[in-house]
C-alpha positions in Angstrom: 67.1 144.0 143.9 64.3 145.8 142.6 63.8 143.9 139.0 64.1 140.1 141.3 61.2 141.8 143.3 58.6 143.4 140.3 59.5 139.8 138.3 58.1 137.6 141.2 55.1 140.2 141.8 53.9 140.0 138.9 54.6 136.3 138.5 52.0 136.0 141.7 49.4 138.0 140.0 49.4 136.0 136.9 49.4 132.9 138.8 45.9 134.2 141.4 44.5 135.3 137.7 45.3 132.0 135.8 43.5 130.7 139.3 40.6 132.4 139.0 40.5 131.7 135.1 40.3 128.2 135.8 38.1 128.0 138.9 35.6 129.6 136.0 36.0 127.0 133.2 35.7 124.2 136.1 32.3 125.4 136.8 31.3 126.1 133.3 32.4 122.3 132.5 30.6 121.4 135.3 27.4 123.1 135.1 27.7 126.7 136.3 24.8 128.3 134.0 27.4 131.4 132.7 31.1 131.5 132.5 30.9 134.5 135.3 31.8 133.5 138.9 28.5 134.1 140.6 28.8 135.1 144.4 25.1 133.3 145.4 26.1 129.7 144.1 27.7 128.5 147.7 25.1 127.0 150.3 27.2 126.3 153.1 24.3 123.6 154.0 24.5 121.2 150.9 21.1 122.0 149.6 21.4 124.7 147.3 20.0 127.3 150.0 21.4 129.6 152.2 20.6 130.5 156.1 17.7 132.5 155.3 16.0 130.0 153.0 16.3 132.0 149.9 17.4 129.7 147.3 20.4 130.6 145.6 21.3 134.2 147.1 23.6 133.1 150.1 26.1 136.3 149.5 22.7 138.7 149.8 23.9 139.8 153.1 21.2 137.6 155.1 22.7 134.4 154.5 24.7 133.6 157.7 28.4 132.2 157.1 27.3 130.1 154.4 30.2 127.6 155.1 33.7 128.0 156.0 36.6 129.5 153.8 38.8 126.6 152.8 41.0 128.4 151.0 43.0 130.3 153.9 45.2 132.2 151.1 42.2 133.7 148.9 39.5 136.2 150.1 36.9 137.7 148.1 34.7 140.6 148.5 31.4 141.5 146.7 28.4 144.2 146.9 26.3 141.2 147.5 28.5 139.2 150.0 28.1 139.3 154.0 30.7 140.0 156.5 29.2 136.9 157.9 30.1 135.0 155.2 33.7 133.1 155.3 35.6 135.5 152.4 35.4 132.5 150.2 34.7 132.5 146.3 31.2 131.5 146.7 30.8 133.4 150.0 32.5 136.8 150.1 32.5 139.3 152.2 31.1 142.5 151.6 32.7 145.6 153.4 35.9 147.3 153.6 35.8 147.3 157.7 35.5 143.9 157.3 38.6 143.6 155.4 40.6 145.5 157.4 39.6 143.7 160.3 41.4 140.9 159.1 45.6 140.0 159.7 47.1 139.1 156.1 49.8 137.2 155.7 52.3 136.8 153.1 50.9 134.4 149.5 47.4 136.3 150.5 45.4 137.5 147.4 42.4 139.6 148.2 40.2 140.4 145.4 37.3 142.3 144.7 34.2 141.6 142.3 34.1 143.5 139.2 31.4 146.1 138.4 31.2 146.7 142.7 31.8 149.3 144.4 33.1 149.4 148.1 33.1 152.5 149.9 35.1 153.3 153.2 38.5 153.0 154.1 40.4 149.9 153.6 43.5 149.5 156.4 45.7 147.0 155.7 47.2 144.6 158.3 49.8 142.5 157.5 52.6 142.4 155.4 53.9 140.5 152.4 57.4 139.1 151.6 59.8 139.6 148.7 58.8 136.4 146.8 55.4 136.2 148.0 53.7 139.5 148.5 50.1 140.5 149.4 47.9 141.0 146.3 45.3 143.1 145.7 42.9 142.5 142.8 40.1 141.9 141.0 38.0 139.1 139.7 34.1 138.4 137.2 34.0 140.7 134.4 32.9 144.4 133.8 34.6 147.6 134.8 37.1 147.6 137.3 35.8 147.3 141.2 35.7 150.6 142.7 37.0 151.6 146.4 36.2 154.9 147.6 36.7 156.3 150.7 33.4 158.4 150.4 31.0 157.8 152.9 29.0 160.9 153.5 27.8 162.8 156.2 25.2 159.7 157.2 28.2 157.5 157.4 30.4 159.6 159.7 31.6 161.9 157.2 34.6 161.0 154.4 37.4 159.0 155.1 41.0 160.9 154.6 41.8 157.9 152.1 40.1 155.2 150.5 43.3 152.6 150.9 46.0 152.8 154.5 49.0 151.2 154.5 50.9 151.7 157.8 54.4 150.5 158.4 53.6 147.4 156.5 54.8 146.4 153.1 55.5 144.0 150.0 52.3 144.4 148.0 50.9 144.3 144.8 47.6 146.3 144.2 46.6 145.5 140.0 43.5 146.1 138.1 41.7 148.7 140.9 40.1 152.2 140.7 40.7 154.4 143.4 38.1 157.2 144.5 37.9 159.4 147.3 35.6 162.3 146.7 35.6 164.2 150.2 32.5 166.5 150.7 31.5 165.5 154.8 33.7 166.3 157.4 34.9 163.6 159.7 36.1 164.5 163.1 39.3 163.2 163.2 40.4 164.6 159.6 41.5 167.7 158.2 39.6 168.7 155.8 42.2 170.5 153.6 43.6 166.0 153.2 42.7 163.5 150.6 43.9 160.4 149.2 43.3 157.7 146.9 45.9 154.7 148.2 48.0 156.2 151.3 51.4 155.2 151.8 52.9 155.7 155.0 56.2 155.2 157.2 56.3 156.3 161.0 58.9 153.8 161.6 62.3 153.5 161.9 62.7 150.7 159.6 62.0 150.6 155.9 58.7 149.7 153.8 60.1 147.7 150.6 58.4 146.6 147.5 55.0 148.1 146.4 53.6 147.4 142.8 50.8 149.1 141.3 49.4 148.0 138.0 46.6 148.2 135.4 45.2 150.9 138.4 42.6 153.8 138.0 42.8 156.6 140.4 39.7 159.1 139.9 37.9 161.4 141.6 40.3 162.5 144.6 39.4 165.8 146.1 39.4 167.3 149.8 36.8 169.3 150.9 38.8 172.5 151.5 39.7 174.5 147.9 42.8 177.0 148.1 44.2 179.5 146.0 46.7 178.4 144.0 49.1 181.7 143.9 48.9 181.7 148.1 52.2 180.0 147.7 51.8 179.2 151.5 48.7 177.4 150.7 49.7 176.1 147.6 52.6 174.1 149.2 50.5 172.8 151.9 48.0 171.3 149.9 48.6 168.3 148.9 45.8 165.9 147.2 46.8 162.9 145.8 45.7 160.1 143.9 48.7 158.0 145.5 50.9 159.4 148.2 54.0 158.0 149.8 55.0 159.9 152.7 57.5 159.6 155.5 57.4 161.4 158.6 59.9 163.3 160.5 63.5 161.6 160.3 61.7 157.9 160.3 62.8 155.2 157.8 62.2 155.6 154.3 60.0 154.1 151.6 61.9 151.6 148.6 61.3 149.8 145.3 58.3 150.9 143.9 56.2 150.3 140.1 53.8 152.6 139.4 52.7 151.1 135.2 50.2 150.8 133.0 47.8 152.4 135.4 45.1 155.7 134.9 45.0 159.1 136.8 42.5 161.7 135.6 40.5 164.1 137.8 42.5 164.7 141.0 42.7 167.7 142.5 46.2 168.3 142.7 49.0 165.6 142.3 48.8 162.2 140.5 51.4 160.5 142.6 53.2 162.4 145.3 56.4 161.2 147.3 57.5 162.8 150.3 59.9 162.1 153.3 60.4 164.9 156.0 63.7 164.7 157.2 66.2 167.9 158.3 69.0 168.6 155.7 69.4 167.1 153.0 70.9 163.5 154.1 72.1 161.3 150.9 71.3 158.3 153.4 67.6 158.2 154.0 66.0 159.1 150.9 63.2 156.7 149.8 64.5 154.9 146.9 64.2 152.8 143.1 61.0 154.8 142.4 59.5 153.4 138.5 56.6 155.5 137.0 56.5 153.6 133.5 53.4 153.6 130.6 50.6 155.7 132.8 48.4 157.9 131.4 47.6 161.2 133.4 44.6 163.1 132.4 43.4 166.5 133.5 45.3 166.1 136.7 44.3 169.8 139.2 48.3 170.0 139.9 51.5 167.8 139.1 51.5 164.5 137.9 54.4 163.3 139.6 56.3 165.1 142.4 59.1 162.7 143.4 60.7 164.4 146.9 64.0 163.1 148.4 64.3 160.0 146.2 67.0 158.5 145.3 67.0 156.9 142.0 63.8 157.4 139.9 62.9 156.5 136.7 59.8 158.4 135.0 59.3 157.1 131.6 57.0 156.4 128.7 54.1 158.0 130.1 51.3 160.7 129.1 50.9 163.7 130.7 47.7 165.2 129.3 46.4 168.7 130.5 48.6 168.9 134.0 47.3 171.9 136.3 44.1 171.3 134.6 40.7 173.6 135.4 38.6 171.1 134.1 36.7 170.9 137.6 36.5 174.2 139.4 37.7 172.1 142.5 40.9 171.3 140.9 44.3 173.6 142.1 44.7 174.9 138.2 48.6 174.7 138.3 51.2 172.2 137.6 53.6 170.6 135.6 54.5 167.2 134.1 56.9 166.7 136.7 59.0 168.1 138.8 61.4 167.0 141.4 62.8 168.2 144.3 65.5 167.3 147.0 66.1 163.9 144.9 69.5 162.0 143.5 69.6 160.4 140.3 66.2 161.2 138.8 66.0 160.0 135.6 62.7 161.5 133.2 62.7 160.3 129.0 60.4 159.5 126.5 57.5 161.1 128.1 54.7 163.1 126.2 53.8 166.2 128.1 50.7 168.2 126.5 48.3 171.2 127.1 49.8 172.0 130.7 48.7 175.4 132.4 48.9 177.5 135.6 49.4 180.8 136.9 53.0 179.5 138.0 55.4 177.1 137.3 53.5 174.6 134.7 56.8 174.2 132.4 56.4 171.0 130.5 59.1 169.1 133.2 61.0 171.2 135.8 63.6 170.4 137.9 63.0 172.3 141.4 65.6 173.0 143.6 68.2 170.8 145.8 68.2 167.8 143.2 71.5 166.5 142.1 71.4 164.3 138.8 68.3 164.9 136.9 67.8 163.6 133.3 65.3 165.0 131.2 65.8 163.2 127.6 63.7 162.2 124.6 60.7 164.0 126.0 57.8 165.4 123.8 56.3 168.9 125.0 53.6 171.0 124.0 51.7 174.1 124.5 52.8 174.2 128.0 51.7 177.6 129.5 55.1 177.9 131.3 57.9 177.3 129.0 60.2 173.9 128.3 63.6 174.5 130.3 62.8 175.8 134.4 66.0 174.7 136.7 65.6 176.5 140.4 68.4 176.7 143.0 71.1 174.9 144.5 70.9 172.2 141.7 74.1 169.8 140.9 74.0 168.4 137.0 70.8 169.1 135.6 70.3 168.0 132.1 67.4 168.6 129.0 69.2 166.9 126.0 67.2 165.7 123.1 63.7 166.8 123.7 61.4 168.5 121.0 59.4 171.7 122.6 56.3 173.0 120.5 54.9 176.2 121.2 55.7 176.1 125.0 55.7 179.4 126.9 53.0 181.5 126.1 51.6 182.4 129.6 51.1 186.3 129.9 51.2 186.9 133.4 50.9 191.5 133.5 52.4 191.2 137.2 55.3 189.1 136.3 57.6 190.1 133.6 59.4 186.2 133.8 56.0 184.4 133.7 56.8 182.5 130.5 60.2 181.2 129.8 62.6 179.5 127.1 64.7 178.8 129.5 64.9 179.8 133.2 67.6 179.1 135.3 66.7 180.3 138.5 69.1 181.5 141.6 66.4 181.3 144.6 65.1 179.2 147.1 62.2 180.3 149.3 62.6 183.8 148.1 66.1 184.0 149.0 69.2 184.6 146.1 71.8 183.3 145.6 71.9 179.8 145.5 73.0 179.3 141.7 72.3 176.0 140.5 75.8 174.6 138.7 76.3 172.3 135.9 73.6 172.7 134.1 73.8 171.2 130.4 70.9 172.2 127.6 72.1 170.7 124.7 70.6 168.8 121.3 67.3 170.2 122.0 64.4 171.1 119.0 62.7 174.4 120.5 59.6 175.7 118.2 57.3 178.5 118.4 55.6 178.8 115.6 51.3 178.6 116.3 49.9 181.1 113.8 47.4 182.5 116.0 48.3 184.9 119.2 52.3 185.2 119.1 53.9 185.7 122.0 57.3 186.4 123.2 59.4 184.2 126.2 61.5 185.1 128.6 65.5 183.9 128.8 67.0 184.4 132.7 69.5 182.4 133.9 71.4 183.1 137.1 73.9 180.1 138.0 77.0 179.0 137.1 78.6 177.0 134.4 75.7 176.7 131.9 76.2 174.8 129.2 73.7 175.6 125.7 75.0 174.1 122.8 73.9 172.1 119.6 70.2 173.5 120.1 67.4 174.5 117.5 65.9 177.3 118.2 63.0 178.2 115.9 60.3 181.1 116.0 57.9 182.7 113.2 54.6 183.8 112.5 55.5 186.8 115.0 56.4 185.1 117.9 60.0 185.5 119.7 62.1 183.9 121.7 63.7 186.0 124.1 61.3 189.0 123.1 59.8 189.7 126.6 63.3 189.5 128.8 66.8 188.3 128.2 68.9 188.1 131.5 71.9 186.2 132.1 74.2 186.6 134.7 76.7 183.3 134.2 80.0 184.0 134.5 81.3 180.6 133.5 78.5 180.4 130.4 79.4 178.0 127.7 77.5 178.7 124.5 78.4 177.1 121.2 76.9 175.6 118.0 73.6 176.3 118.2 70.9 177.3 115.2 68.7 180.4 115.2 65.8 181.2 112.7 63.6 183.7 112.7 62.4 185.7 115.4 65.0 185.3 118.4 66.0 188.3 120.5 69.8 189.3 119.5 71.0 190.1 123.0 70.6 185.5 123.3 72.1 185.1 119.9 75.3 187.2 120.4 76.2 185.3 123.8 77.0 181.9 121.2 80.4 182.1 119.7 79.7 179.5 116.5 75.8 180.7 116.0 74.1 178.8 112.9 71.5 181.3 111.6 69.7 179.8 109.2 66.6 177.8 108.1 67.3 174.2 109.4 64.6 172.6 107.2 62.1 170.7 109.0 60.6 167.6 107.4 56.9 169.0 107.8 56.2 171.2 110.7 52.9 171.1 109.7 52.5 167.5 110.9 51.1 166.8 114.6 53.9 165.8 116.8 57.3 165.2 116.9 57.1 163.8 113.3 57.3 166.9 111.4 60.4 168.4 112.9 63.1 166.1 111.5 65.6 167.7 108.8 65.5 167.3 105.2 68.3 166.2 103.3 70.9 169.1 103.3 69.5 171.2 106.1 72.3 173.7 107.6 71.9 171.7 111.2 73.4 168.2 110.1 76.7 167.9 111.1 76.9 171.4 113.0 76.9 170.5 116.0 79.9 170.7 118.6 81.3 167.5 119.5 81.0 165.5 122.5 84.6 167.0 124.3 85.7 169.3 126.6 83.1 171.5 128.3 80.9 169.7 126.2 81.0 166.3 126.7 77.8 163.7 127.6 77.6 164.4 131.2 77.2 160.4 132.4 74.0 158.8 134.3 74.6 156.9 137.0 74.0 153.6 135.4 76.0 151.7 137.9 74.2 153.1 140.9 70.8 151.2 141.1 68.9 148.1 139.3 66.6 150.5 137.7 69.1 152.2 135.4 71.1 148.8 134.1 69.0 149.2 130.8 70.1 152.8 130.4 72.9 153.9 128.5 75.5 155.9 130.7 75.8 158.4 127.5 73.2 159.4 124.9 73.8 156.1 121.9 70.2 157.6 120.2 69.0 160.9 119.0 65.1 161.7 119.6 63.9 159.2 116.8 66.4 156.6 117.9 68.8 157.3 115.2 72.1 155.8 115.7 74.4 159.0 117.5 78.5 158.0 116.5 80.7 159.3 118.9 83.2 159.7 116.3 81.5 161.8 113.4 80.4 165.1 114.4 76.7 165.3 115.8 74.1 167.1 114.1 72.2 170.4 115.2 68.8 169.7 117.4 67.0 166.5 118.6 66.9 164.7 115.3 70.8 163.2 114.2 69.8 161.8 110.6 72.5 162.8 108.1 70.9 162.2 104.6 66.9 163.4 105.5 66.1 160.1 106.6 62.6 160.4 107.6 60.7 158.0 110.6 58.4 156.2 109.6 58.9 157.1 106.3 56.1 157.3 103.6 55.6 159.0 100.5 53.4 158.4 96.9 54.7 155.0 96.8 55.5 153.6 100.4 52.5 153.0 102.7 52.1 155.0 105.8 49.8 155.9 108.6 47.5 158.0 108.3 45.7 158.5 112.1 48.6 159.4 114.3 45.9 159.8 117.3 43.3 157.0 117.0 40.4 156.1 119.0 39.8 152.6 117.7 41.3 151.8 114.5 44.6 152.3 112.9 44.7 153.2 109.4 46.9 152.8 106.2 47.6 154.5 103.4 48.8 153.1 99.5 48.7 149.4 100.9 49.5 147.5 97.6 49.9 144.5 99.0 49.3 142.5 101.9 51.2 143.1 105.2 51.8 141.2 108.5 51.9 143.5 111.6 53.3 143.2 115.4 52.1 146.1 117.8 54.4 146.8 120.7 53.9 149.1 123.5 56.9 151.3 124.4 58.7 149.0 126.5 59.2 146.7 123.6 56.4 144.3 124.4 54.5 142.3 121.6 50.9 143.2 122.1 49.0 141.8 119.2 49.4 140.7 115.6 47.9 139.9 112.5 47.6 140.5 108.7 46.2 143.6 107.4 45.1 143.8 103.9 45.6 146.0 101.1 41.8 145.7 100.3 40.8 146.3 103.9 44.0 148.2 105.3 43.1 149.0 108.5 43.8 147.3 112.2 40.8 147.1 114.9 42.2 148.4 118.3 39.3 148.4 120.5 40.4 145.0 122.1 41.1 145.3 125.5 44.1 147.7 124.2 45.1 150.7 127.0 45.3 154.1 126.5 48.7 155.2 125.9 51.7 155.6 122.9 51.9 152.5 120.7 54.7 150.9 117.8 52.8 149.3 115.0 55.3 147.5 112.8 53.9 146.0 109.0 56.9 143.8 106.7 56.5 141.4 103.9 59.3 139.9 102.1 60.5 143.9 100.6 60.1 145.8 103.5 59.5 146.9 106.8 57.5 150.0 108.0 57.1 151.3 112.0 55.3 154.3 113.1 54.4 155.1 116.6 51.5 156.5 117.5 48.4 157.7 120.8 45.6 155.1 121.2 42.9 157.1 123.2 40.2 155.4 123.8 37.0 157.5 124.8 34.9 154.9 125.7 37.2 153.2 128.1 38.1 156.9 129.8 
């Protein structure tokens, strides 16, 4: 099972890191001048020198093998190493070719020296094993060791990815960044390919168990640029900072952790998973894809483009400025994510932000042929698209307790349906008619409300049995929702119990038999985030709602149906802020379920609360009368640091080692107990 797998990976990387830890304090205690592992230490002839005669610089490159490699589990590679060295600690190798020249087994750790950089193409032979797989990392201090498949014109030209796996599998890769910035032309690749790390089955059996951690991938571009509304083109291009492909009707790809890891400047996708196969076969889809706590930054395209998957979970993540422009190389459309061809795809609790594009580049969108997609608990913002894009010949797709600020204000003169509310969409290649059924929109918080530059959205939906119910919908300062287009053509529509204030076209109102029109009283829309848009104490949306029956009950995830889902509630338990949703009292209007104003993270005059919601080093407080001990957690519930912070010094110093991503701080004494979440971005460590 995929958890049994991830728990004895990452048990072998902390045991090759505890290792290396202690190799170090052995030869600090016995006389290594600095606690970092120094590559030119090793003589391999007992006198301190190596086979050139250069004291004390045997992993120059000139040194000869400088002894052998007694450790047949370990290799190491540095910029001053020798490929006629042994791969030992004290005698590493230095190139990728050399690497790849080399049979791995399973137990083998390969790691590369810190502050290097290794350019080529690293092909890996061998495989791993469930409990022992091949482990790729790093070791010395500084910046992460680059691999780049780079090697210009004067080096044969660039490489189509900087890591190959073929038919091989079982492997960890942890605390690596990934280039490949393609500008030569090599022979024997198309220039219109590029790749970071390069999954890849042409088998007909499986490829299990890949884990990538603590991993940059930067810097990925092909040499060809296309134009990104050539939709031919636009499909075929497909840059990626990790790919997982299959080819046709061979053996698919299965339990893989993407976390903790960095993608920023790619060209088109951040991850991209793909298996060509005729039809749409239920029995060789890759599966147990896990895409948990990543950052992606100015990514060219999509983040995350899971294809013909079954069972995937995309959570906790950042998805900053998708279909990004921010280098003129980059494709300039996108969206969070969006899935296609794929079972059981489950996407909550992700922060989507700033996402553009001439097409598509909805916050997450469900493309067509996908049965059982989730999208729940997810943050969106100014995403040039719209919030809710569901294309054809879908089965059960859902958007339930998501907040959507100021999404779908793309102006596109030559398409009257370029920016969307909602968009439920009846084609496939260009062809009608293949209405997607089941679709459920419910408990949703949809704001327009940016005070410069209104706009109006779009409403279409052509499918069948839509259900829209228990949804805020919320537009002012001369925006409107439903303004530019309203076109629905759902003959087995279900439309109940949602709220509607301020501008929202009447022809989308009139089609909800119980419509709520008034104020719902937001907390503070003012605030940045999520924060601002829970209800005061007596707002018109709490207990409004419709219940959970009927046509509109919870439809169920799959919980049963794969490891990755048994901490997932088959029904929604939670509403956005994780308030408590009771099946037996009647649900409120919107994302937020509080029934008396309760506020999260509560502060006012008297109760101490956080004042930097987006920090770059240093969280502060507010009306800290006393003393306080804290626990930070990331948003998988682990304990990250701790301390006391002080009412005379009330602030908490980040910049340790802490990742970029969405944070819990908790502060208690013996009175009370105060949590607010909030985005560490660290500039210095992008």
């Amino acid at each position: 099972m995929l958890y049994f797998y991830l728990i004895n990976y990452l048990t072998m990387i902390n045991c090759k890191l505890n290792y290396c830890i202690n190799l170090a304090l052995l030869l600090i205690l016995f006389g290594c001048s600095s606690g970092e592992i120094n590559d030119s230490n090793d003589n391999g002839n007992g006198n301190g020198n190596n086979g050139n005669g250069n004291n004390g610089n045997g992993g120059n490159g000139n040194g000869g093998s400088g002894g052998d490699n007694d450790d047949e589990t370990n290799f190491y590679l540095s910029s001053l190493g020798s490929d006629s060295n042994s791969g030992s600690q004290n005698n590493p190798w230095k190139t990728l070719s050399k690497l790849s020249a080399k049979e791995l087994s399973a137990g083998d750790t390969v790691f590369f020296k810190k502050g290097d950089s290794f350019n080529g193409q690293l092909i890996v032979k061998g495989s791993g094993s469930s409990d022992q797989p091949i482990v790729f990392t790093s070791y010395g201090s500084g910046d992460k060791p680059i691999i780049s498949g780079s090697m210009g014109s004067g080096g044969g030209g660039d490489n189509q990815q900087a890591i190959y796996v073929l038919n091989n599998d079982n492997m960890v890769f942890n605390d690596l960044e990934i280039q490949n910035n393609r500008v030569a032309s090599k022979s024997d690749v198309d220039d219109s390919d590029s790749f970071g790390i390069y999954i890849h089955n042409t088998s007909n059996e499986p490829m299990n168990n890949f884990v990538f951690k603590n991993m940059t991938f930067k810097n990925v571009y092909a040499i060809t640029q296309v134009d990104p509304s050539n939709q031919e083109q636009f499909n075929s291009f497909e840059v990626a900072g990790l790919r997982f492909f299959t080819d046709w009707n061979k053996s698919n790809i299965n339990n893989v952790l993407v976390e903790d890891s960095f993608f920023t400047d790619l060209q088109r996708f951040g991850v991209h998973v793909k298996h060509s196969i005729g039809g749409n076969s239920n029995d060789n889809r890759h599966t147990n894809f896990v895409f948990r706590n990543n950052e992606f930054k100015e990514i060219g395209g999509t983040c995350i483009l899971p294809s013909r998957v079954r069972n995937c979970l995309i959570e906790n993540n950042i998805f900053d400025q998708p279909g990004a422009k921010t280098n003129s190389r980059m494709i300039g459309r996108g969206s969070a994510v969006w899935n296609w061809y794929s079972v059981n795809t489950i996407i909550q609790h992700n922060q989507a932000i700033g996402i553009r594009g001439i097409l598509d580049s909805h916050g997450i969108h469900v493309d067509h042929n996908n049965e059982n997609t989730f999208i729940q608990y997810n943050y969106m913002e100014d995403c040039e698209g719209g919030f809710v894009e569901i294309l054809g010949d879908n089965e059960n797709a859902v958007y339930r307790f998501n907040i959507s600020v100021n999404d779908g204000w793309r102006n596109n003169p030559n398409w009257v349906n370029s920016n969307h509310t909602i968009w439920l969409n009846d084609k496939i290649g260009g062809e009608d008619g293949h209405k997607s059924n089941n679709s459920f929109i419910y408990n949703n918080t949809v704001v327009i409300n940016r005070s410069s530059n209104p706009y109006s959205t779009a409403i279409d939906i052509k499918a069948d049995k839509t259900r829209i119910f228990n949804n805020i919908f919320y537009s002012t300062n001369g925006s409107k929702i439903g303004g530019k287009q309203v076109n629905v053509t759902d003959d087995n529509l279900y439309m109940t119990n949602n709220l509607f204030f301020g501008n929202i076209d009447n022809r989308f109102k009139d089609l909800d038999d119980k419509a709520v029109l008034q104020n719902p009283n937001f907390y503070n829309e003012d605030l940045s985030g999520a924060k601002g848009y829970q209800l005061l104490a007596g707002s018109p949306a709490i207990n409004s709602g419709t219940p959970y029956s009927g046509n509109y009950s919870h439809p169920t995830i799959p919980v049963s149906d794969s490891e990755i889902f048994k901490s997932l509630e088959a029904v929604p338990t939670v509403d956005f802020f994780g308030r408590s949703l009771n099946v037996n009292s009647t649900p409120n209007i919107g994302a937020n379920n509080a029934k008396n104003g309760e506020i999260t993270s509560t502060y006012n005059n008297d109760n101490p609360y956080l004042v930097n919601y987006f920090v770059d080093d240093k969280v502060i407080f507010k009306n800290l009368k006393n003393n306080y001990s804290y626990r930070l957690f990331d948003l998988i519930g682990r304990e990250i640091k701790n301390g006391i912070v002080y009412n005379f010094n009330p602030m908490i110093d980040l910049n340790q080692g802490l990742k970029n991503g969405i944070y819990e701080i908790v502060i208690e004494n013996e009175k009370e107990k105060i949590s607010s979440k909030f985005k560490f971005n660290n500039s210095i460590e992008l």
